[in-house]
N, C-alpha and C positions, 0 to 999 in steps of 0.2 A: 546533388543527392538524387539517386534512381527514384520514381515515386512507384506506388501500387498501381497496374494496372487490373481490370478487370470489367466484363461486361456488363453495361448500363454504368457504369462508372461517372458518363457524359451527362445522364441523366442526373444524377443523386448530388453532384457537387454542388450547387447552390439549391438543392430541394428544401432544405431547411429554411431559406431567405421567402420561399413560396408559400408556406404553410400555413396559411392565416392566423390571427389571434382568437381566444375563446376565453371567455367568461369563465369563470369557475363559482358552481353551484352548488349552494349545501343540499344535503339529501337531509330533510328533515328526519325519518325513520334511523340515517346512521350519525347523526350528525347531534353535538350537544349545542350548538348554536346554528340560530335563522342566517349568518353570517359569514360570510370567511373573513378570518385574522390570520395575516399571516405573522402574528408576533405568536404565535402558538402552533403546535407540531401540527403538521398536515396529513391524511392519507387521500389518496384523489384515485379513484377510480375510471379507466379509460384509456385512450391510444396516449402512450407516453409522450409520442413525438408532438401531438397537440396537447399535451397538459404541460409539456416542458417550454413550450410557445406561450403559453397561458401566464407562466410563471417567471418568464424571461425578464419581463419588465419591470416584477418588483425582485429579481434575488439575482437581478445583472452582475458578475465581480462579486458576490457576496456569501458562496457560497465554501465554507475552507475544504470540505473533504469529500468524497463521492466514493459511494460505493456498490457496482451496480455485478451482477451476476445473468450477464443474457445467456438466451438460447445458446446452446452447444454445438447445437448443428450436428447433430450425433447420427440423424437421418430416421429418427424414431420418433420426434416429437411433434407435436399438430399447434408450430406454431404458423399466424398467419401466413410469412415467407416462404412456408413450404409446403403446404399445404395444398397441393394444387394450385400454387400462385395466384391465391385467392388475394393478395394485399392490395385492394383499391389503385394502391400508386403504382403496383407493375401492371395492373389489371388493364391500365388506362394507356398503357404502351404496348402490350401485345398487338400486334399487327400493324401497327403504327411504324413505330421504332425501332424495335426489337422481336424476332418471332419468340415463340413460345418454347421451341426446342434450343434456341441460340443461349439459354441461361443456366447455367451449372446450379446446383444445390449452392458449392460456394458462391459464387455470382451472387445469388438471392439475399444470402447473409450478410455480404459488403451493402449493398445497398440498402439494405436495413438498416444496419450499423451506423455509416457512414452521416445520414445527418443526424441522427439521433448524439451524436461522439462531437459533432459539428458544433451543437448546442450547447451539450453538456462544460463544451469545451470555456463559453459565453458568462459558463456560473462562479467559476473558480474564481477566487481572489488569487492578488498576484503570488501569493505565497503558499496556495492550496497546493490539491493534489487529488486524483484518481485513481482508484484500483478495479481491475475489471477482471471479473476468474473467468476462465475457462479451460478446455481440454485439449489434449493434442489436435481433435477435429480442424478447429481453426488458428489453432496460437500462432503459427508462423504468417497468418493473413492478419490476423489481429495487429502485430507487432509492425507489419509492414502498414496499415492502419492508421495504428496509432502512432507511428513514426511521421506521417503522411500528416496527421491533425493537430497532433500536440508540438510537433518537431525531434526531431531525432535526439537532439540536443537536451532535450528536456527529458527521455526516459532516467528513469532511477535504478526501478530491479524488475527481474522476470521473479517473482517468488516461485518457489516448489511447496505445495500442499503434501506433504504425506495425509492422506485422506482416509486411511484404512489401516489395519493393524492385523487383518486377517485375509481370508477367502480365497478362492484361487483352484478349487474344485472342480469348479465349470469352466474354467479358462482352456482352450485349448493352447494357446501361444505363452503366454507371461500372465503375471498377476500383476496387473495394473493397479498402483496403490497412488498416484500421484495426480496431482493437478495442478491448473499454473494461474500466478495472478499478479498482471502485469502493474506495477504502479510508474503512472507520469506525472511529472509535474506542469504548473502553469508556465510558472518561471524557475527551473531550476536553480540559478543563482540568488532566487528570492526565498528557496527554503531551507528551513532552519533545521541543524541538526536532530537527528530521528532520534528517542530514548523513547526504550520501554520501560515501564516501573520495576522497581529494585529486586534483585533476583536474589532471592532469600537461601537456597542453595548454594547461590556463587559467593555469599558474605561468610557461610559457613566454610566453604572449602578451601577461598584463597584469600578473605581479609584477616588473619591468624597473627599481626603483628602490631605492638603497642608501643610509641611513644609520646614526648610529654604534651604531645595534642590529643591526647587520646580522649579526652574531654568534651572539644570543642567537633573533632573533625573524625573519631571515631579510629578503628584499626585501621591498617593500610596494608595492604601487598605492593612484594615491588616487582618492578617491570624490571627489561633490558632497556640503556640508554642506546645501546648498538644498532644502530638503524639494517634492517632486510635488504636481501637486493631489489624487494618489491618497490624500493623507494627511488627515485630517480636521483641520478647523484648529481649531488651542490658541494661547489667548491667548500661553500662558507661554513658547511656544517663536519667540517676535517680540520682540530685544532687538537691542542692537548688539555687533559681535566686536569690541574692539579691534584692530585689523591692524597695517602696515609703515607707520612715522612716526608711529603715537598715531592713525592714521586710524582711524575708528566708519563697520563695516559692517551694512549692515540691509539684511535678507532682502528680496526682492521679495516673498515671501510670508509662509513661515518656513522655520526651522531645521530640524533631524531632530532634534537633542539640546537639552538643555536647559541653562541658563547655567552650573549647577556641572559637567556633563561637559564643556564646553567650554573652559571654563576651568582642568580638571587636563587636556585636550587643550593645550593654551598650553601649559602647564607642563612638560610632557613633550615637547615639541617634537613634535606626533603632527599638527597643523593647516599645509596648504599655503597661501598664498595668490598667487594668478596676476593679473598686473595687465590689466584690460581699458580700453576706451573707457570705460567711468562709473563707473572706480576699483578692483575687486580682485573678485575672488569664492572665496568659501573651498572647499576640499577637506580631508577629513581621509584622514589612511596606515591602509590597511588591513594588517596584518601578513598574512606568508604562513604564521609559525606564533603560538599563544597565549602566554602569561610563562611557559609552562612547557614548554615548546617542541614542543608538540604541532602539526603539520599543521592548516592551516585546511581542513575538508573543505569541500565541494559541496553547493550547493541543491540539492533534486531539481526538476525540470521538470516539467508537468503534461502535455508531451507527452514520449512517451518513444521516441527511436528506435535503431538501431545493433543492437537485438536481434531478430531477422527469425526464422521460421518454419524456414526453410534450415539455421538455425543449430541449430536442438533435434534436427530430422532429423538432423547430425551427432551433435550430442551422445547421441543414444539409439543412433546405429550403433556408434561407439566403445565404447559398454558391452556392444553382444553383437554384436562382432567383425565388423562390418562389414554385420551383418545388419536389413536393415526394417523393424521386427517394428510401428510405429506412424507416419502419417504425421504430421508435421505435430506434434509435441507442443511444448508453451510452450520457450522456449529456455531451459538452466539460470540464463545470467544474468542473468535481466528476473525469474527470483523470487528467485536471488542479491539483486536491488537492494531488493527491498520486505523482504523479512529481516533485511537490513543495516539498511534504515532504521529498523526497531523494537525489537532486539534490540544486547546489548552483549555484546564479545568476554571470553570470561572469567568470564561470570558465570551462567552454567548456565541459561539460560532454554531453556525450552520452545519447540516450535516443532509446529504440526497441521494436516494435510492430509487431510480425511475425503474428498475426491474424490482419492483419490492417482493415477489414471490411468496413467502412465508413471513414477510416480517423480521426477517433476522435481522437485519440492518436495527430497524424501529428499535427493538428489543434489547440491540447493545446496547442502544445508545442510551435508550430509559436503565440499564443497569450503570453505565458509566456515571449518569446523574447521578442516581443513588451513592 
């Protein structure tokens, strides 16, 4: 696999193994205890790279979900990386190692990134997962990054933020409404299918059909059994369905299931079949809830919209009284939805935001609770 190159690259690969360890100190004035508990929500104020060292050793593997929002690298912002490469750890290689004009803007941002991603990488349980927004600026170095850290193997989705629902006045080129957030896993093969909570519109529009489960397992919609060309073809899933009069149906291509689930479909009366011009074509019932009567939740999408920029600006007014104090920050419910989809209620999982910016992570998560 090609890896990321990039200048100071030599440097940053094992900077994180360098970083020393630090104490973590309650600030009495912000703090409800003389102590730190880490069985109790944290906020830590400081260089993340050393509070994420700090905390390496008790939340090692323990961590299920991450969601961090860094610099954009937009070339307007005054964070340290860019800032006149004011950041201690490039400061300490200028002339050294690297001159001072030998570093691109992106350069600056990789080695930032890079052990911070190194670490982060250290928290996740094997069945975790990460999501990191950002903008066109860097997503294509990001991806090469994070391909680079987590494994290639391991990405999941690039998501699409629709971010906005207006503006476009002052654009001279397009109206940039979009932004990106990459989600990886620890172990891909270690995690568990993604559902979002039950889409109350989609039970309305397409669970519209009753039978004598309707009790226990609620309405159903039915699907095609006719498998897409999206599917890779299997011998084993090309047979015939016995249907209505002893008729023998056979897939134009193939099936989605295969003969023994089909045929406890039969059994259970769970398979539709519609009569057409050249004979019948099967549908199986989707339940609205599972045997045990739990809600079918929701796919996620790989575009995600409804949660707009507009909306975080509320949500950060309401917490201090109707007042400004940040524009524009992630909306609570667009990391509500990537929280959800990694984490299970009830079961005390962890949850980290080393760019904590406004708080919106903290914020979900204290809704999610509730």
């Amino acid at each position: 696999m090609p890896s990321l190159n990039f200048k100071g690259k030599a440097l940053v690969q094992n900077y994180h193994l360098l970083v020393p360890y630090h104490e973590l100190k309650p600030v009495k004035a912000k703090s409800l205890s003389d102590k730190v508990s880490l069985h109790d929500n944290l906020v830590i104020h400081g260089d993340n790279l050393k509070a994420l060292k700090a905390l390496l050793p008790y939340y090692h593997g323990k961590v299920k979900c991450i969601c961090i929002d860094p610099p954009y690298n937009t070339g307007n912002e005054n964070w340290a990386y860019n800032d006149n490469v004011s950041s201690p750890m490039i400061q300490e290689w200028l002339g050294k190692v690297v001159d001072r004009e030998d570093l691109t803007r992106h350069d600056k941002w990789l080695c930032m990134m890079m052990p911070r991603l190194k670490l982060l990488r250290e928290f996740l349980t094997d069945d975790g997962a990460i999501f990191v927004s950002i903008d066109d600026n860097e997503v294509h170095w990001l991806r090469g990054l994070m391909d680079e850290v987590f494994g290639e193997e391991n990405f999941v989705e690039q998501f699409i933020w629709k971010k906005s629902y207006g503006g476009g006045a002052k654009e001279k080129f397009v109206v940039r409404q979009h932004e990106y957030c990459l989600m990886y896993a620890r172990n891909k093969e270690r995690l568990p299918a993604l559902w979002l909570p039950p889409d109350e519109d989609a039970e309305a529009r397409y669970y519209k059909y009753r039978d004598a489960k309707f009790k226990d397992r609620g309405p159903y919609r039915i699907k095609p059994l006719e498998a897409t060309k999206s599917m890779d073809a299997r011998e084993n899933l090309i047979y015939p369905i016995k249907g209505p009069g002893g008729a023998e149906i056979m897939p134009k291509r193939q099936w989605w299931w295969g003969r023994e689930r089909v045929e406890q479909a039969l059994k259970n009366d769970e398979l539709v079949f519609t009569k057409t011009n050249g004979g019948y074509s099967v549908s199986y019932k989707q339940y609205l809830m599972d045997e045990a009567g739990e809600k079918r939740g929701a796919k996620p999408f790989s575009v995600i919209d409804k949660f707009y920029t507009q909306e975080g600006t509320a949500d950060l007014r309401e917490v201090f009284d109707d007042r400004v104090v940040m524009q524009f920050p992630k909306p609570v419910n667009l990391i509500k939805r990537f929280i959800y989809l990694t984490t299970e209620p009830d079961k005390g999982d962890t949850v980290l935001d080393c760019t904590a910016g406004s708080g919106t992570t903290g914020q979900a998560v204290f809704a999610l609770n509730k």
